[in-house]
N, C-alpha and C positions, 0 to 999 in steps of 0.2 A: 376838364373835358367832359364831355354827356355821352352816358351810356346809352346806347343806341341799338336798336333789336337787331337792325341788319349788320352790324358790324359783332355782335355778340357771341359767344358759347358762355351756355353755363356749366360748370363743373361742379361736380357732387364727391367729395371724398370721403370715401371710406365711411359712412352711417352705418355701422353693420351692428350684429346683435349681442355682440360680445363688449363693443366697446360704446354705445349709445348708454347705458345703466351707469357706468361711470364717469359719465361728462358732467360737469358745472351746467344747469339749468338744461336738461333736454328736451323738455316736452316743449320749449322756447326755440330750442335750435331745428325741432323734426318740425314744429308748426310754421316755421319760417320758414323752411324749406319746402314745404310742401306748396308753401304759397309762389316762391321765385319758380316750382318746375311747374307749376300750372301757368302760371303768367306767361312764363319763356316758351310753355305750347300752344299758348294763346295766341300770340306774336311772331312766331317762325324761329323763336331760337336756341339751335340746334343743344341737345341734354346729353352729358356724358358725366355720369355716374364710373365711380372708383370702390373695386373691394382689395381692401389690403391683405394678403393671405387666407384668402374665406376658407381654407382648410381647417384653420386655427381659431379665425376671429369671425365665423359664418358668413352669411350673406348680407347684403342690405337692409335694414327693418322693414319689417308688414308694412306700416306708415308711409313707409317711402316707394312701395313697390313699382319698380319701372314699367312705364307706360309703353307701347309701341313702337312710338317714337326715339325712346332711347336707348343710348347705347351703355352697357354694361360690360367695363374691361377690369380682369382682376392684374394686378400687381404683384411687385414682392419688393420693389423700390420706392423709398420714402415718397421724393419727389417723380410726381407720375411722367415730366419730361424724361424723366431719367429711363423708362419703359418705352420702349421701341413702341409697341402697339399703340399706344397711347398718344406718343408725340406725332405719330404717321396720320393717324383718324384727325388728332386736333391740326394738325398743321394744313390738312386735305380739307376742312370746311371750309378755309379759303379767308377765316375774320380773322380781324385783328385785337379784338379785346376777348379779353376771359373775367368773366364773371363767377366767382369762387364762393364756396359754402364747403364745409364740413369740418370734419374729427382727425386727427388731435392739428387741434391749433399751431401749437409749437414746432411742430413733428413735419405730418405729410403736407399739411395748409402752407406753410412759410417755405418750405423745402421747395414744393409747387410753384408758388409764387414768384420766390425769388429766380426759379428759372426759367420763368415765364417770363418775367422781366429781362432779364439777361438776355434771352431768345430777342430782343424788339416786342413785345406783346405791350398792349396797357393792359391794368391789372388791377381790377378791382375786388376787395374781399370786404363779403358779407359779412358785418362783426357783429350781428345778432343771429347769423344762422351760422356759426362756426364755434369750435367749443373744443376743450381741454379738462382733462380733470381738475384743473388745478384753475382759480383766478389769475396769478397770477402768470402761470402759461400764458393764458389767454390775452394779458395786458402786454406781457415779451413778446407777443408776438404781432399785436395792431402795432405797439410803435415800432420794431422792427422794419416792418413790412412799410408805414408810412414815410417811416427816413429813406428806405429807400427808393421809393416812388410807386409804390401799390398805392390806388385811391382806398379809405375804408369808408366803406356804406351802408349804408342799410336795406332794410326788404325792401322797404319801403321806400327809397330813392331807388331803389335798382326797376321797381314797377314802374313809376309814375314818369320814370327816363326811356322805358322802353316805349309803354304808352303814347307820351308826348302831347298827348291832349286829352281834354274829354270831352266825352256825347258821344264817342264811337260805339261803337257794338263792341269790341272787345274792352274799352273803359269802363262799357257798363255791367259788361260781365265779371268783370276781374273786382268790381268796387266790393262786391259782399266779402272778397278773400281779405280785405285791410280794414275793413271797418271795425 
């Protein structure tokens, strides 16, 4: 199935400042991201960034700082359906796919996912803008998530799906973010 902008959310978990220093490759995972929340504001779709405990683990990084258009809910539940506020905001933009990126892989991302799926959602996770301390977190948790029907994708299918073409005005904007 094709990731589509009007059927789309993207979800941001948990990038904050405490726990970005310890992930497997992050200046790979902030750079990838930064590219899906500019593309997805290019496009009309809707950004809801996640902080896990920001009392403990801070806020979001400078890198990432949310734009107008998004929404920024903190948690204290792994998997962010599990948070009222969370499941109310995503369930009320009215799409049916979730488009996923962030920190810890194994953890909030797969927790998320998996009950995003459970819920009826599709579910596709970003496995270049998603990260764990650990490599192997990171592999438990793409096949995890693919057996059980999360799509895994990339930045860069998650753009050129929402796109759908090129010579737009937004294709030709978004093309310097993947080149």
């Amino acid at each position: 199935m094709l990731i589509r902008a009007a059927d789309s959310v993207l979800v941001i978990i948990d990038m904050q400042e405490r726990l970005v220093p310890a992930m497997q490759a992050p200046a790979r995972t902030i750079r990838n991201t930064r590219t899906l929340r500019a593309s997805a504001e290019e496009v009309g779709v809707p950004v809801i960034m996640t902080e896990q405990y920001p009392a403990g683990l801070g806020h979001t990084v400078s890198e990432l700082a949310p734009g107008p258009e998004t929404i920024v809910l903190s948690k204290m539940h792994f998997s962010c359906m599990e948070d009222a506020g969370f499941a109310a905001h995503f369930r009320g933009l009215g799409r049916k796919q979730a488009v996923i990126a962030g920190m810890e892989a194994h953890i909030c991302v797969v927790q998320t996912a998996a009950s995003l799926i459970e819920a009826g959602f599709e579910v596709f996770v970003v496995s270049d803008a998603t990260a764990s301390r650990t490599l192997e977190s990171e592999q438990a948790c793409i096949a995890r998530l693919s057996a059980g029907g999360a799509g895994i994708v990339t930045t860069e299918m998650v753009v050129f799906e929402w796109l759908g073409q090129a010579g737009t005005p937004a294709f030709k904007k978004l093309l310097p973010l993947i080149k």
